[in-house]
C-alpha positions, -999 to +999 in steps of 0.1 A: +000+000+000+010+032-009+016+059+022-007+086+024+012+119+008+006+138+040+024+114+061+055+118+042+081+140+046+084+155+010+066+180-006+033+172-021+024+173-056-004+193-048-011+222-024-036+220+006-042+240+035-021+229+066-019+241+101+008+241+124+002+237+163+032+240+186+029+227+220+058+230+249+058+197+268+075+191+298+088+155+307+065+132+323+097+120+341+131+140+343+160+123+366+197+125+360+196+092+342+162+094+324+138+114+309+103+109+292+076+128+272+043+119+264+028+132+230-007+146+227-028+128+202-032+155+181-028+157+145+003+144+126+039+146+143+060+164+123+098+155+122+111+195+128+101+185+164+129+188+185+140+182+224+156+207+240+187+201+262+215+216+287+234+203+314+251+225+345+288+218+353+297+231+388+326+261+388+360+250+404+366+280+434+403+277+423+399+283+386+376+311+378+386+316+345+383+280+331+351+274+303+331+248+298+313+239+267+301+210+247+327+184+221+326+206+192+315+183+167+288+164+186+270+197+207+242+189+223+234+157+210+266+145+236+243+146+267+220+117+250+230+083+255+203+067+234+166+073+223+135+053+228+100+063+206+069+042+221+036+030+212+022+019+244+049-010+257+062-016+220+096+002+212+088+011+177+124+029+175+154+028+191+191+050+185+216+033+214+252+056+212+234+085+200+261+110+203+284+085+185+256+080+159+247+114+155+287+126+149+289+103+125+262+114+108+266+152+105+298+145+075+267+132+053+255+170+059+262+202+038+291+225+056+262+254+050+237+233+074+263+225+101+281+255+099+249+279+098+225+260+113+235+232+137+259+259+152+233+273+166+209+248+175+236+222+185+264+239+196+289+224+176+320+235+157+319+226+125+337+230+093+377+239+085+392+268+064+427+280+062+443+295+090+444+332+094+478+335+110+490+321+072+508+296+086+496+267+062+477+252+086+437+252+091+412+262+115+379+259+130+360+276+103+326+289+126+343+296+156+350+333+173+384+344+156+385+386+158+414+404+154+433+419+188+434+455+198+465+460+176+445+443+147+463+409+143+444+380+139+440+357+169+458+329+173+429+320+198+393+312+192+367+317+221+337+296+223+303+316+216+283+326+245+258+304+233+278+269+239+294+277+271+282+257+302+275+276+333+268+267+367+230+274+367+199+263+349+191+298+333+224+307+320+238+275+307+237+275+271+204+253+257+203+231+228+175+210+205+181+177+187+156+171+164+134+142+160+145+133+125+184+133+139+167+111+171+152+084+147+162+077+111+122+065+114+114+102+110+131+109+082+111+093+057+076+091+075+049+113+102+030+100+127-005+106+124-008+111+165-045+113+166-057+077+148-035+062+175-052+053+207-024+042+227+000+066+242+029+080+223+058+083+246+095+096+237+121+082+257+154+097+268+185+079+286+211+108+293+250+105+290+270+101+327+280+136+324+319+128+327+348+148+312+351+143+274+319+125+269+294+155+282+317+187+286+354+197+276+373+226+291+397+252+282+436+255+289+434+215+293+472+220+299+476+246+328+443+233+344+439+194+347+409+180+357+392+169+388+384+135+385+347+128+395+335+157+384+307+155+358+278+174+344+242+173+359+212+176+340+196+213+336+160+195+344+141+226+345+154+236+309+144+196+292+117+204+270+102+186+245+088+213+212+064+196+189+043+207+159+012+192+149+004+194+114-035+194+105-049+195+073-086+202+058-116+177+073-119+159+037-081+149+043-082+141+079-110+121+071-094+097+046-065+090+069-086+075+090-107+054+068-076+036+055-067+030+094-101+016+100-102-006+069-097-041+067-061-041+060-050-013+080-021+017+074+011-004+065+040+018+061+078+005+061+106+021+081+141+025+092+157+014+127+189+007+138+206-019+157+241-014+175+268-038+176+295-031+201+326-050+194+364-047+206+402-055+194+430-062+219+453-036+228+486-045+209+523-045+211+541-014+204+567-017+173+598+003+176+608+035+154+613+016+119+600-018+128+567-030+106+533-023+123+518-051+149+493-072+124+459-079+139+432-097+120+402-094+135+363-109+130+332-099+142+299-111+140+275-084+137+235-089+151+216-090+118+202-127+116+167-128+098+168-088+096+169-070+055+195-045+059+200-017+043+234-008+054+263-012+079+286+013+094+311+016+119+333+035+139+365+029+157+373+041+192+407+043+203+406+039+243+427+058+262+441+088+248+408+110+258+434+136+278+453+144+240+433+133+212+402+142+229+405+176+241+382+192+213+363+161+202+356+142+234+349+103+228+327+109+195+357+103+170+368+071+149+404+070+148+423+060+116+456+044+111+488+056+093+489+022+074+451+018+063+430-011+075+414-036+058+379-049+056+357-074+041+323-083+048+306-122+045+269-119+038+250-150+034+283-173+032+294-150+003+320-122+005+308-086-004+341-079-022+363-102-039+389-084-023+396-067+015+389-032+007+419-010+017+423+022-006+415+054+020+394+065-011+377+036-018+362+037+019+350+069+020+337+063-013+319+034+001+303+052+027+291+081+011+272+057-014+251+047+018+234+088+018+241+095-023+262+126-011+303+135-010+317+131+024+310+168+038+345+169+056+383+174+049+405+147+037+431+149+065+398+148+085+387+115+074+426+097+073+462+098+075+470+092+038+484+128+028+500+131+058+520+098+059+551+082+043+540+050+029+575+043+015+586+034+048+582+001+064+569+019+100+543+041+081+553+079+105+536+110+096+557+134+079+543+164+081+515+183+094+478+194+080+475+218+112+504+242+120+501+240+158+500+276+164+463+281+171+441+267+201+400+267+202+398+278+240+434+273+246+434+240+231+461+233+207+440+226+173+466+197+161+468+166+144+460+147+174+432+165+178+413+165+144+440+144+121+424+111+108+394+115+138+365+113+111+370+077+099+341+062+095+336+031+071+302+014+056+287-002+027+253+002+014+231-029+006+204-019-009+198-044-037+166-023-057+176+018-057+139+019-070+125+006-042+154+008-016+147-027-007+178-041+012+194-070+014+175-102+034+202-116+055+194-158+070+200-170+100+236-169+100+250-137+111+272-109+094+311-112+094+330-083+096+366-094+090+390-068+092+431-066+098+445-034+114+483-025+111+491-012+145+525+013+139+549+034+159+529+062+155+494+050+161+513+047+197+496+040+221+482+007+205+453+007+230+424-012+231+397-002+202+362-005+205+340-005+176+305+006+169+282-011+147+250+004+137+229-014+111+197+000+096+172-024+089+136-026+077+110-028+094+072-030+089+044-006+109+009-015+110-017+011+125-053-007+125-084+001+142-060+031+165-040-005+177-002-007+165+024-037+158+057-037+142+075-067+127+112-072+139 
């Protein structure tokens, strides 16, 4: 069955009268570990709903001038954990590692979107353009550079007003995630709130509120952290902003004939499921000595699911205090000699050969949104700035000329170098119909070898992230709902 036009989330082929209604809520429940909304049962969700957020971080007497603010690529969306939409007891939806998710996300989106728009409504720091100390180096492109009182350019970028975290629910800067960024559900399809008689029920599991994961500071160097410290939620600021759309009687109407007919409103949608996986930590070669070889494979969770596509993201533990200091947690962490990966689908392998080329990859995974990776090569991988003629794989030379600092933080290689690798593959088997690919009972492999070299040091532990979006059906009959698995 076809979905209703005004449950989609495209523009219609023919123009109708439509009202907006924009209601406030507060959560139903608001702790420090959870929070919940329930939506009214009015009209037809639309997906430019958003939550709002903010945490408080207390001030340290002995360091009045420190500032707090949010990992610059991930904003807001860091303080969310994961995301639950409801229908009654069912979890229609689900996004577990959402600031991971979300990060990873943002390079499918134009720099004009994150730049101009999620800047403001997320909090992040997004976006590179050459330095303006000329040093052949690059900087944060939408941060506050100026010129001094002798008119010099900075060397120093401030955070905005607007993304700092204070020590008190009404001046701590306030965010909003939309719903659309929540659930990859709402990107394609609206829920038509008032055919459904159970209630609608958004639920939210916040982030511990620690250092790096929650809230960086400024001048990491001169002021080290407390440990124990962490962020609280700003409860009084958690809001949920919806908008209802209604349109005219006549279409209102049919909606809810086709719900109360025989076979019901079927409509087909996205969710994800999140495989967390790990590598040993490895021995550290030597200066000149070949990188420690580690082959490693994973089954991912997908048995008896059609998938759409696969991505992941590499976490290298321990080295939050360098590599983290403008990032937090929510990078994936490339290697100077690249990794390779394979995936076996069905007892077939995808490729008929490990996928290794840098380029290839990110070609790979920008096939899975139809768009160019929307970030900087030296972003996404060390490849311009190593020396693959040697045997130990050490970076040469620099894409950041160490001479500027986002609130007194050096912005470095360790910093943004090679921190946006994220790897994928899209299988969808029909582009017409976006139809996926119908895995059996045995699960996905993910075999992959990582060359661990002197200057990956530390070879820590990685962890990786898998999210898989798979199909799923949603069946609204008589106001009762069920969704297939």
């Amino acid at each position: 069955m076809s979905l209703p036009d005004i449950l989609k989330t495209k523009p219609m082929a023919t123009i109708d009268t439509m009202s907006i209604h924009t209601s406030i809520l507060e959560p139903v429940v608001c702790t420090q570990q959870v929070c919940r909304f329930t939506l009214e049962k009015r009209g037809i969700l639309d997906i430019n709903s958003a939550v709002q957020v903010a945490v408080i971080r207390p001030r340290d007497v002995t360091k009045p001038d420190t500032e707090y603010f949010p990992p610059i690529r991930t904003g807001g969306a860091s303080f969310i954990e994961s995301a639950t939409l409801r229908i009654g007891a069912t979890a229609v939806a689900t996004t577990n590692s959402f600031g991971r998710y979300h990060t990873m996300m943002r390079q499918f989106k134009s720099a004009e979107e994150r730049i101009r728009k999620s800047g403001v409504l997320e909090g992040t720091v997004d976006g590179l353009e050459p330095s303006n100390v000329e040093d052949g180096g690059l900087q944060t492109m939408n941060g506050a550079w100026g010129r001094d009182a002798t008119g010099l350019p900075n060397t120093n970028s401030e955070p905005q007003l607007t993304h700092l975290i204070e020590d008190n629910e009404d001046g701590t800067a306030v965010f909003a995630i939309k719903l659309s960024d929540l659930f990859p559900m709402m990107r394609s399809v609206q829920l038509p709130l008032y055919l459904i008689q159970e209630p609608v029920s958004i639920e939210i599991q916040w982030s511990d509120g620690s250092e790096y994961t929650s809230w960086l500071q400024s001048d990491v160097a001169a002021n080290p952290v407390v440990a124990g410290v962490k962020a609280t939620i700003a409860t009084t600021q958690v809001k949920f902003l919806a908008d209802y759309l209604t349109y005219t009687d006549d279409r209102m109407a049919q909606m809810a004939a086709v719900v109360m007919s025989e076979s019901g409103l079927q409509m087909g949608y996205n969710d994800l499921v999140l495989t967390t996986t790990t590598a040993p930590a490895a021995a550290v070669p030597g200066g000149g000595a070949a990188p420690t070889v580690q082959s490693v494979n994973r089954e991912i969770g997908l048995s008896s699911r059609t998938v759409k596509n696969i991505m992941w993201a590499d976490y290298l533990t321990g080295v939050d205090a360098t590599d983290g200091q403008l990032l937090g947690i929510y990078r994936s962490t490339a290697q100077s000699k690249a990794s390779e990966y394979n995936l076996r689908i069905n007892d077939r392998e995808l490729f008929n050969r490990p996928v290794i080329n840098e380029a290839t990859k990110a070609n790979y995974l920008a096939q899975i949104e139809g768009v160019e990776l929307q970030v900087a090569s030296c972003e996404y991988s060390f490849d311009q700035i190593t020396d693959h003629s040697s045997i130990a794989a050490p970076r040469t030379f620099k894409a950041f000329g160490d001479t500027q600092s986002y609130a007194i933080n050096t912005i470095s290689d360790a910093n943004f170098s090679g921190h946006q690798h994220y790897c994928g593959v899209d299988l969808v088997t029909n582009p017409l119909t976006g139809a996926g690919t119908q895995v059996g009972q045995k699960p996905i492999l993910l075999q992959r070898t990582l060359y661990r070299s002197a200057a990956d040091s530390p070879a820590n532990q990685i962890i990786t992230f898998v999210w898989g979006k798979v199909e799923r059906q949603f069946i609204l009959k008589n106001g009762n709902v069920s969704v297939t698995e």
